[in-house]
ROVO-6788 format. One record per residue (C-alpha): residue number from 0; x, y, z. Coordinates in pm, whole numbers, always signed. Layout:
BEGIN
<r><nr>NUM</nr><px>X</px><py>Y</py><pz>Z</pz></r>
...
END
This chain:
BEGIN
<r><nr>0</nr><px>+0</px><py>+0</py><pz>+0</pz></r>
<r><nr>1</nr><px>+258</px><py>+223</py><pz>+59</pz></r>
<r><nr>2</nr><px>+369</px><py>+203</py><pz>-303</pz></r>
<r><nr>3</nr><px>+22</px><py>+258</py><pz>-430</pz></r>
<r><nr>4</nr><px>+30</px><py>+585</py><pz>-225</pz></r>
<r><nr>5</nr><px>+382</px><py>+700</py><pz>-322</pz></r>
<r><nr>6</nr><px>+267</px><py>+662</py><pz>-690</pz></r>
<r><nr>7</nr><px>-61</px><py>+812</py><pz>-638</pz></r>
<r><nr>8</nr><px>+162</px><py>+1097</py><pz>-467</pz></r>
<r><nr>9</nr><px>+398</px><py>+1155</py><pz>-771</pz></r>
<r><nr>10</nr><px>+46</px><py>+1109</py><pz>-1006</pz></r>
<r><nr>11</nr><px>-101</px><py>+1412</py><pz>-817</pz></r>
<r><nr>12</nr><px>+241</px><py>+1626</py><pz>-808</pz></r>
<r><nr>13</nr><px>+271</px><py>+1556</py><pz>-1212</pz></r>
<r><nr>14</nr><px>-71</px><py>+1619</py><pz>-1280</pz></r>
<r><nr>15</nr><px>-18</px><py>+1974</py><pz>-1074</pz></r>
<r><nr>16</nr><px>+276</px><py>+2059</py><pz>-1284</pz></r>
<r><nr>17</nr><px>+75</px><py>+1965</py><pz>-1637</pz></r>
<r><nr>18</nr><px>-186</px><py>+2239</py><pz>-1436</pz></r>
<r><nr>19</nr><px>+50</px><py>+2485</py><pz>-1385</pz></r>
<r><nr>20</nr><px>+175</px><py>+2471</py><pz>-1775</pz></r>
<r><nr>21</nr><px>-145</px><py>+2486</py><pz>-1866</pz></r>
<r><nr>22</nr><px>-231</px><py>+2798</py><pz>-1708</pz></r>
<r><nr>23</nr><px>+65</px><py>+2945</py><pz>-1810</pz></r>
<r><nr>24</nr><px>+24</px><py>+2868</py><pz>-2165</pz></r>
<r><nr>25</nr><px>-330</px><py>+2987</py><pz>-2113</pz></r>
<r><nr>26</nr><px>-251</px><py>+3322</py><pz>-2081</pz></r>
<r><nr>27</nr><px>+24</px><py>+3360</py><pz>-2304</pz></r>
<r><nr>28</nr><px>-242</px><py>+3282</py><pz>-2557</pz></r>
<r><nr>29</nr><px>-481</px><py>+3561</py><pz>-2364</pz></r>
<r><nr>30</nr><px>-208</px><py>+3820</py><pz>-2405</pz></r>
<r><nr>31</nr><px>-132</px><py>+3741</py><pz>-2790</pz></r>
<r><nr>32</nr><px>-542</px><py>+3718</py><pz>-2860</pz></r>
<r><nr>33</nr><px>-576</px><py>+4067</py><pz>-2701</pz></r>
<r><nr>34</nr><px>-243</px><py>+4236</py><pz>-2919</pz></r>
<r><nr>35</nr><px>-391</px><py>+4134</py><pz>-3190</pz></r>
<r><nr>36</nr><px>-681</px><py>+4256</py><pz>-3121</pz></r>
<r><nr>37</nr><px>-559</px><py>+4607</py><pz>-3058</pz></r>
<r><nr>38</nr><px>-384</px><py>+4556</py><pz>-3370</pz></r>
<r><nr>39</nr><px>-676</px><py>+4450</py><pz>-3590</pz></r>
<r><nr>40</nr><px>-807</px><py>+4797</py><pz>-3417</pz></r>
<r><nr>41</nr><px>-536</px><py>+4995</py><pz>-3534</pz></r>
<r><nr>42</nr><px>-554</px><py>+4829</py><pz>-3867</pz></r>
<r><nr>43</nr><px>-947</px><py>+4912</py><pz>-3954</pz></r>
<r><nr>44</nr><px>-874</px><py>+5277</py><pz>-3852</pz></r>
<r><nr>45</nr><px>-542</px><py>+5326</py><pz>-4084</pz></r>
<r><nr>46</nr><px>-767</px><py>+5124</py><pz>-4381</pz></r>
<r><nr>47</nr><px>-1067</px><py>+5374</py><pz>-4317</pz></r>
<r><nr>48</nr><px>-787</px><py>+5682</py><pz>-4282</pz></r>
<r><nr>49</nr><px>-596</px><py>+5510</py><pz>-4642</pz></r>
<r><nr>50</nr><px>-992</px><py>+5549</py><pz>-4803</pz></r>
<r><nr>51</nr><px>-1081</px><py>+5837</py><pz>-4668</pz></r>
<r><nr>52</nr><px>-749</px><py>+6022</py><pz>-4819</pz></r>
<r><nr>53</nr><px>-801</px><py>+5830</py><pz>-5166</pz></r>
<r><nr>54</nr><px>-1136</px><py>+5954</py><pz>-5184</pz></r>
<r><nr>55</nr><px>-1001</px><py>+6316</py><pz>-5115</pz></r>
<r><nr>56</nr><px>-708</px><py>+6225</py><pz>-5388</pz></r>
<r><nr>57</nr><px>-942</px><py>+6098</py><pz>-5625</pz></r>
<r><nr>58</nr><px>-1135</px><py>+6453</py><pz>-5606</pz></r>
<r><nr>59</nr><px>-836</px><py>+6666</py><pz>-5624</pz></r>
<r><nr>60</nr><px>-719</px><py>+6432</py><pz>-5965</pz></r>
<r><nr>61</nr><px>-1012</px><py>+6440</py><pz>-6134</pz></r>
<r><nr>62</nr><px>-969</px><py>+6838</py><pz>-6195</pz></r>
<r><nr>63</nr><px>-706</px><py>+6693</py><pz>-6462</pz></r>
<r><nr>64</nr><px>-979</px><py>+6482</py><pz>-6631</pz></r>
<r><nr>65</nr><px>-951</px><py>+6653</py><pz>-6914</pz></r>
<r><nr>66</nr><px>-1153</px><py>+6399</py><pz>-7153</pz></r>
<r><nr>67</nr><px>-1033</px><py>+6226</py><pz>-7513</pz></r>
<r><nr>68</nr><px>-916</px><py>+6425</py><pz>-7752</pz></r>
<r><nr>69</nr><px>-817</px><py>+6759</py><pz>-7530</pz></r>
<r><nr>70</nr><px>-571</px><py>+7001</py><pz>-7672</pz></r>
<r><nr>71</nr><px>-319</px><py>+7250</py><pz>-7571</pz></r>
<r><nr>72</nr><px>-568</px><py>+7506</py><pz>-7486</pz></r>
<r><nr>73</nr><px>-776</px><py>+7295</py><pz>-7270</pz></r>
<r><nr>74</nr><px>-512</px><py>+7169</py><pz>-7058</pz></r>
<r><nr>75</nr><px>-366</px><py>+7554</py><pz>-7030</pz></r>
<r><nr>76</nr><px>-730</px><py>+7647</py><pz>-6953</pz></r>
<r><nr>77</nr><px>-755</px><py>+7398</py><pz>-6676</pz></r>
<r><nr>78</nr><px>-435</px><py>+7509</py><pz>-6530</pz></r>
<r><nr>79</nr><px>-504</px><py>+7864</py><pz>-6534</pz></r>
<r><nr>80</nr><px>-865</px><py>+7810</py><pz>-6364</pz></r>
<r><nr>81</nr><px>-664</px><py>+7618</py><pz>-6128</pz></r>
<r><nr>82</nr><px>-416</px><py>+7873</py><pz>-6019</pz></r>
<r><nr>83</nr><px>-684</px><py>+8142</py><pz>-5999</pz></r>
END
């Protein structure tokens, strides 16, 4: 019997170890989840910053749409009403 107890000792002292691991992989895995949560965060706001400035671009280029076929005097045109 005391065999059977010294083993069901070392079974309960492994089996706290494997516990111990376990919670310490646990939140390893909690801290990673939550960066990349913060940086999914920081990524949707620099995406919705990138389209909001491409929008703004997109406004400012099309003032040099000057359609097929333009000329000289067009493009000076467009240029001077852009300076004014």
């Amino acid at each position: 019997t005391s065999v059977l107890v010294g083993e069901i000792s070392a079974a309960s002292r492994e089996q706290e170890v494997g516990t111990g691991q376990i919670e310490v992989a646990l939140a390893q895995l909690n801290e990673t989840i939550q960066k990349n949560a913060a940086a999914s965060e920081e990524l949707a706001a620099s995406a919705e910053s990138l389209a909001g400035a491409s929008t703004s671009m997109d406004r400012e280029v099309a003032a040099f749409n000057l359609g097929e076929g333009a000329g000289k005097e067009t493009t000076s045109l467009a240029l001077t009403e852009m300076t004014d």
